[in-house]
C-alpha positions in Angstrom: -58.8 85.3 35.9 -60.2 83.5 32.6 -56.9 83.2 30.4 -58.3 82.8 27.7 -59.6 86.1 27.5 -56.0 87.1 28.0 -54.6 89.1 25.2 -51.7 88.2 23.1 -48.0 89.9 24.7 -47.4 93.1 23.1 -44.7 92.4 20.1 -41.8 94.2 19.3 -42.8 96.2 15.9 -40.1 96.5 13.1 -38.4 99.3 13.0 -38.2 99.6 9.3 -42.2 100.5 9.9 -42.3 104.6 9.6 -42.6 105.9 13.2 -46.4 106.7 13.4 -47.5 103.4 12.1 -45.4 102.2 15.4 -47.1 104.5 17.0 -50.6 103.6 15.9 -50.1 100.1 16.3 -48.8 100.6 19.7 -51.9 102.1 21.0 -54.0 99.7 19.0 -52.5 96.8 21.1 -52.6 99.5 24.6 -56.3 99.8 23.3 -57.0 95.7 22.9 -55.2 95.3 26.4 -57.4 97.7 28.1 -60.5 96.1 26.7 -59.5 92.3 27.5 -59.0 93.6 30.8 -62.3 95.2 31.1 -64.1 92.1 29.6 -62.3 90.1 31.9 -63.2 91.9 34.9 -66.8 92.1 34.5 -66.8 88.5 33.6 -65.4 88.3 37.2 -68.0 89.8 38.3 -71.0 87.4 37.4 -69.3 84.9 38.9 -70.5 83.3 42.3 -68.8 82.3 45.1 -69.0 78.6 44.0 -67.2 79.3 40.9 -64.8 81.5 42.2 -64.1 78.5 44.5 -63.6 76.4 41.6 -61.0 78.9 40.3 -58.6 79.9 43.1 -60.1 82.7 44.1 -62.3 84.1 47.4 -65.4 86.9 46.9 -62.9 89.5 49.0 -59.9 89.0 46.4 -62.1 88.6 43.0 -64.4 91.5 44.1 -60.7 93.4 44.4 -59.5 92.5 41.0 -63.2 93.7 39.3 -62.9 96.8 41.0 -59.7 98.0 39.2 -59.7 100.4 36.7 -58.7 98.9 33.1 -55.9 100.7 33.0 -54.7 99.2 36.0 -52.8 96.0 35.7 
């Protein structure tokens, strides 16, 4: 898959931060992950055989990895 649509590892909020703005901020990056995944997938999916080729990867096992739910790592 195209790293650099990757997102950036989750980080480790302060805990000096009040607990819903840890919360918050923790689904925002859940949120972010999900739609880099999603982008990511159906960028997967434009791709033809010859490019998939050119990145590792076969119709059967790219086709696979677009047809996962964003939630789904």
């Amino acid at each position: 898959m195209a790293r650099a649509l990757m997102a950036a590892p989750m980080t480790t909020l302060p805990l000096s931060l009040p607990p819903v703005t840890r919360a918050l901020v923790g689904l925002a990056q859940i949120v972010l992950l999900w739609e880099t995944r999603r982008a990511s997938r159906q960028a997967l999916k434009q791709l033809d055989a010859h490019m998939l080729r050119d990145i590792g990867l076969d119709t059967t096992t790219a086709g696979d990895e677009a047809a996962k739910p964003f939630w789904q790592a």
